[in-house]
C-alpha positions in Angstrom: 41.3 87.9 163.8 42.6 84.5 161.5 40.3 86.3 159.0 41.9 89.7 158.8 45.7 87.9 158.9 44.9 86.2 155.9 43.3 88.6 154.3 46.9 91.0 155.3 48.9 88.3 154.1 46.8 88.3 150.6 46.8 91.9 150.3 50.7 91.6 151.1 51.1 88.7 148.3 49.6 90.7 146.0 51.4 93.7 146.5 54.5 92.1 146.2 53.8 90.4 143.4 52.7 93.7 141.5 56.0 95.3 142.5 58.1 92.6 141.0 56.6 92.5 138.0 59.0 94.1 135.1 57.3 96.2 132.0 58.6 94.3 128.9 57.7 91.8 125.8 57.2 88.7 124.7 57.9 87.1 121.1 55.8 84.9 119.2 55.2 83.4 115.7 54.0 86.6 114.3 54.7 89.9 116.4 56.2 91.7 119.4 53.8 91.6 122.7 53.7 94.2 125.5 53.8 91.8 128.8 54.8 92.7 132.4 57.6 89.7 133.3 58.1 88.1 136.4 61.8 87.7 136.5 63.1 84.1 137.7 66.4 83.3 138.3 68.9 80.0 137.0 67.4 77.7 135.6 64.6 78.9 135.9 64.7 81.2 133.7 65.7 78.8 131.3 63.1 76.9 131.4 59.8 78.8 131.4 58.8 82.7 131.1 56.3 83.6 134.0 54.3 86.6 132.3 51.1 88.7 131.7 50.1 90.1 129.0 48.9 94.3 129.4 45.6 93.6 128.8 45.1 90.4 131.3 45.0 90.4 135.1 46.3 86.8 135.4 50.3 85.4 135.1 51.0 82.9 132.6 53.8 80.4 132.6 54.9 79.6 129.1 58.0 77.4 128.0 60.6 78.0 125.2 58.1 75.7 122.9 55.5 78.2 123.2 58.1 81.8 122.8 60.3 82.8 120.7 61.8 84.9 123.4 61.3 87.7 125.8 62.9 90.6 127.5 62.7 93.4 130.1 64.9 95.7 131.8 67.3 95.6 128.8 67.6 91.8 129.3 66.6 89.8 126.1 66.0 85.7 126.3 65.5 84.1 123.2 64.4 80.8 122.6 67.6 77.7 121.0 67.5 74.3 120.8 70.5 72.6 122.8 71.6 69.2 122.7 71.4 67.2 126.0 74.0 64.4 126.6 71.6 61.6 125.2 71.9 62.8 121.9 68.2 64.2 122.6 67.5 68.4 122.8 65.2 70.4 124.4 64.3 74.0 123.9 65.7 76.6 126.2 65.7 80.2 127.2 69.2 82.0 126.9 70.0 85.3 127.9 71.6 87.3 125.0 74.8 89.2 126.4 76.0 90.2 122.9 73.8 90.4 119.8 75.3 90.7 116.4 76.5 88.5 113.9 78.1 86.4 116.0 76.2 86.7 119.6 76.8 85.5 122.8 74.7 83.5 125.1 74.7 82.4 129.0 72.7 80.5 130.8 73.1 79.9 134.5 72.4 76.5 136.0 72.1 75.6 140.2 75.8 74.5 139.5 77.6 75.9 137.3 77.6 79.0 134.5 77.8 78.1 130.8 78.3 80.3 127.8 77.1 79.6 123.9 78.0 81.0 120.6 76.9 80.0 117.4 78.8 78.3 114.2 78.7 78.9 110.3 75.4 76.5 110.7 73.5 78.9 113.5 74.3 76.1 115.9 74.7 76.8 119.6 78.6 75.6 120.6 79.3 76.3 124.4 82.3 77.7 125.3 84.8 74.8 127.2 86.9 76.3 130.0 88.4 73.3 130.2 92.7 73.3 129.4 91.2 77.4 127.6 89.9 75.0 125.2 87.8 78.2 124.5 90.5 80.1 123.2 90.7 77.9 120.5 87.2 78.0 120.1 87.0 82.1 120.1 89.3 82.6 117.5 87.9 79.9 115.6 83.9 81.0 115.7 84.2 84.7 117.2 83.2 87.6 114.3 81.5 90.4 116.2 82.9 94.0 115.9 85.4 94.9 118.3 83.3 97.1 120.6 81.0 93.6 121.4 84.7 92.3 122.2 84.8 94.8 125.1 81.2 94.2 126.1 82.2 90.2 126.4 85.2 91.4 128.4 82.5 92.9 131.2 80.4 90.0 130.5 83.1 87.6 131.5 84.2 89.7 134.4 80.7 90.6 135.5 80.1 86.8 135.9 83.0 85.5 137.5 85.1 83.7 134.9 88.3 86.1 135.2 90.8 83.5 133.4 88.3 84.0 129.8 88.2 87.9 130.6 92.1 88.2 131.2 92.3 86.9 127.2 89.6 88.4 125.4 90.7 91.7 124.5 94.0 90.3 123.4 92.2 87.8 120.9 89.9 89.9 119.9 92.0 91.5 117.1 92.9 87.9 115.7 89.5 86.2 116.3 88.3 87.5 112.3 89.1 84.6 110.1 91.3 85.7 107.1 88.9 86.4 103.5 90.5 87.1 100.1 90.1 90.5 99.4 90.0 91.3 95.5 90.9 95.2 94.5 90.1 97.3 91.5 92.3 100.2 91.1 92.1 103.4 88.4 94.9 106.2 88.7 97.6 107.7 86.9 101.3 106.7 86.7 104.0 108.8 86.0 107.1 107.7 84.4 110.9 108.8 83.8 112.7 106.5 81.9 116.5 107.6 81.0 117.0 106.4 77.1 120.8 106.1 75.3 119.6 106.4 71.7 121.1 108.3 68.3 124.1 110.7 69.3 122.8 113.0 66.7 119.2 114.0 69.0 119.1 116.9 70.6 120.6 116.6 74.1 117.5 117.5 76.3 116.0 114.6 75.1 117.9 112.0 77.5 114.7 111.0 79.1 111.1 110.2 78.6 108.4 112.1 80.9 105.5 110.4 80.6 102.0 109.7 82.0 99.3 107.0 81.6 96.1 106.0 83.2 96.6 103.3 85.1 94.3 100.0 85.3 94.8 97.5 88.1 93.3 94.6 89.7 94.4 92.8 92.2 94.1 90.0 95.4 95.1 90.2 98.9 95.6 86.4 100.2 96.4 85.8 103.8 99.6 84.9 104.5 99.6 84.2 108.2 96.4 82.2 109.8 94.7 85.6 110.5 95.3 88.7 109.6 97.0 91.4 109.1 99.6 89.7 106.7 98.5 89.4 103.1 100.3 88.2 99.9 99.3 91.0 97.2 99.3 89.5 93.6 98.3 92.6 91.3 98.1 93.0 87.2 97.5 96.5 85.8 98.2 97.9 82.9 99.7 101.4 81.3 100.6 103.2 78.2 103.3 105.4 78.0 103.1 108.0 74.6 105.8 111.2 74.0 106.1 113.0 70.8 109.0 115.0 70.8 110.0 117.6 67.8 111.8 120.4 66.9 111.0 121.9 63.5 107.7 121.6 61.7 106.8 119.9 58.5 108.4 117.7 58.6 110.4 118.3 62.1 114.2 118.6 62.1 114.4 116.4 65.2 111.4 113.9 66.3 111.5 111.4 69.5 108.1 109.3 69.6 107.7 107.3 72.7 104.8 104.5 72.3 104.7 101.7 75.1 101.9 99.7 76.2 103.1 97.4 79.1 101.4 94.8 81.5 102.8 95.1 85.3 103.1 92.0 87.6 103.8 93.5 91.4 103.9 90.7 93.6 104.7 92.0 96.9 103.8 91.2 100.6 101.1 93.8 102.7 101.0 94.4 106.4 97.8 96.4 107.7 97.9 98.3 111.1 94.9 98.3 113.5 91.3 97.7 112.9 89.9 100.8 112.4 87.5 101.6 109.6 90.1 103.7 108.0 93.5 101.4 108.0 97.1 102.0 106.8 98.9 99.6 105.0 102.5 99.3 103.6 103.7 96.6 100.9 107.0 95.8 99.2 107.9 93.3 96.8 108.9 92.4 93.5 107.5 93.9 90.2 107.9 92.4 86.4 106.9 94.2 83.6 106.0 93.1 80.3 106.2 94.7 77.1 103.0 94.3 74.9 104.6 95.9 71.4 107.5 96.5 69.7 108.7 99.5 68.5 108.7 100.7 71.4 110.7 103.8 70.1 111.3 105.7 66.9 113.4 108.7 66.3 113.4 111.0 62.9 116.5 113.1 62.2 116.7 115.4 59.1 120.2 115.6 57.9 121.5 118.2 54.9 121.6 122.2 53.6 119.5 124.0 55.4 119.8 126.5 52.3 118.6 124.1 49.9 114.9 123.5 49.3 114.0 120.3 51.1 116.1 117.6 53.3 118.7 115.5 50.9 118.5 112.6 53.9 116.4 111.7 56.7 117.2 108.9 59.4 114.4 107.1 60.4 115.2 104.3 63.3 113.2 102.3 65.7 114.3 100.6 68.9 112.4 97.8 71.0 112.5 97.3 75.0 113.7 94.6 76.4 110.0 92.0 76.6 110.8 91.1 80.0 111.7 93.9 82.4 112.0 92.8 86.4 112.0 95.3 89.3 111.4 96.1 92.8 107.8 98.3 93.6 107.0 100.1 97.5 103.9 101.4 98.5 101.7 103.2 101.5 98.2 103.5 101.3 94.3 102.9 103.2 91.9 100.4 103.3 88.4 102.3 104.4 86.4 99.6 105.4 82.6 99.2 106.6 80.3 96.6 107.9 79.8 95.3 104.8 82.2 93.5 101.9 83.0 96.1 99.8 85.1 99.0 101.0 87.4 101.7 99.2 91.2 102.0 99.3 93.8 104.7 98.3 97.6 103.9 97.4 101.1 105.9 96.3 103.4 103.2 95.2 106.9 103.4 93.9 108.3 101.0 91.1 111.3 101.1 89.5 112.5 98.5 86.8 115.5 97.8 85.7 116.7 96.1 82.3 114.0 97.8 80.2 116.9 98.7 77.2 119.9 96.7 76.6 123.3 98.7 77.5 121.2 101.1 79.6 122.3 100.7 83.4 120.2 103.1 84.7 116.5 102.3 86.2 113.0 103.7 85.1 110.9 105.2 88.0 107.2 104.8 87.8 105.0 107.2 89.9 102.1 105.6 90.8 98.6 107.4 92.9 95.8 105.3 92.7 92.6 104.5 93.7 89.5 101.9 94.2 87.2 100.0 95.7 87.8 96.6 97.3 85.2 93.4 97.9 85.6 90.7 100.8 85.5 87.5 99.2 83.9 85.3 102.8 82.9 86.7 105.7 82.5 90.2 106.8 85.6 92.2 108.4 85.5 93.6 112.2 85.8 97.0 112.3 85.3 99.5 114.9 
């Protein structure tokens, strides 16, 4: 009877132990292993991986020395070394709750629950709930996109520390330290620009319409500790060309327009949300400087229009004013992705004053442009 009891009780063991086993892997030096896991709990866990390899009929114990990690049931533990309070470490198994750039980490111990991110220097830093020291410490290490924000939010929850899940969400938009953004921008700008030249021209000509391709490059530096508040220092460049006539060979009536002029927006950016694609607004100050003189010349054939040829022609030159200060407004996107470099859109409005003397109106530039733009730093969050 003792005999068939133990041999129940074996038959039992065994069973049991089958049944708890979990399909999964285990990681070494060199590859992925297919492993069935015994799954511990606390420290445990921490501490050694209880396995057996697919082809083996035996369980293994192995320690964090030995694995690079393990995982089953969508659980992954992978293998850091922690510092102990004797300025000593040791090895351990954490279970990863967010991967990423920036993961997170928890271990449970028979007293208490810790959780671990890591620095610039891959270092493990536990998060202190001590005074919300963590809060200090999120915003300070935290980079993972937003949707692992939420994920951490459950994690939090699903582990009891309530206080650390009540603020996550809110810091998870600020947690991405600020980068300097640099900007390269092509487009086309279009100008009106009221002129009070010779009497004598014809009438219709009391304005310039021009065009120009437009070349800009520019920075976004943060303003505020973290984002969205930028300083935007730009320089682009345009020229602005007319050729007015009326006649032919030679004209009766010429206006030439030819302006090349460096542009000096300095203005202050706000960016909503943190979407991939993003809308942004600026406003600011703009100074313009003229590159040549000349700016303007104007031809006027004056005599008989009976007699063969012109008996006087009036030829006259103007310059703009060198230093030219303004106002610019703008509207555009910021399409961003995972990595640095992203691509931006942008309708701005300038218009500068003081560009003749004795001239009290204002010239409007037109401008649409477009770019790409490269995250000086670490990478952006973006959903």
């Amino acid at each position: 009877m003792t005999r068939k009891l133990i041999l129940l009780f074996l038959i039992v063991l065994m069973f049991t132990g089958l049944n708890a086993q979990k399909p999964g892997f285990i990681i070494n030096d060199t590859c992925y292993s297919s492993a069935y896991i015994y799954p511990q709990r606390d420290a445990k866990a921490a501490k050694t991986c209880l396995m057996r390899l697919s082809n083996r009929v035996y369980f293994r114990s192995c320690t964090p020395d030995e694995l690079l990690g393990y995982g089953y049931d969508k659980k992954v533990f992978v293998t850091y070394k922690m510092k102990l309070g004797n300025d000593s470490s040791a090895k351990v198994f954490l279970l990863t709750l967010v991967g990423g750039d920036m993961p997170l980490f928890f271990m449970k111990e028979k007293n208490r629950k810790r959780f671990f991110v890591l620095n610039d220097k891959k270092e493990l830093v536990e998060l202190n709930r001590k005074n919300k020291e963590f809060k200090l410490q999120l915003a300070e290490l935290y980079h993972a996109p937003d949707e692992a924000a939420k994920y951490l939010h459950s994690s939090f929850t699903k582990h009891g520390m309530a206080q650390m899940a009540e603020t996550m969400i809110d810091y998870s938009e600020t947690m991405k330290k600020p980068s300097i953004r640099i900007s390269f921008q092509t487009g086309v700008t279009f100008q009106h620009l009221p002129v009070l030249l010779n009497p004598k021209l014809a009438t219709l000509w009391d304005a310039f319409n021009a065009n120009s391709i437009t070349y800009c490059l520019a920075a976004d530096i943060p303003v505020s500790k973290y984002w969205p508040l930028t300083y935007h220092q730009e320089i682009g460049f345009n020229k602005f060309v007319n050729d007015y006539r009326i006649g032919e060979n030679p004209p009766d009536y010429q206006l030439i327009q030819d302006f090349s002029v460096l542009s000096l927006p300095a203005m202050v950016r706000y960016t909503f949300g943190r979407s991939k694609a993003r809308l942004f607004v600026n406003a600011g100050f703009q100074f313009d400087i003229a590159l040549n003189k000349n700016n303007v010349g104007w031809l006027i054939a004056d005599g008989n229009s009976n007699e063969p040829g012109y008996s006087d022609l009036i030829i006259d030159y103007a310059n703009y004013n060198a230093f030219q200060p303004g106002f610019a407004v703008g509207f555009g996107f910021n399409f961003n992705t995972k990595q640095k470099i992203g691509a931006n859109a942008e309708f701005r409005y300038s218009g500068i004053t003081n560009v003749q003397t004795g001239m009290k109106s204002t010239e409007s530039q037109y401008a649409i442009k477009a770019g790409i733009t490269y995250a000086l730093g670490r990478k952006e969050c973006v959903k």
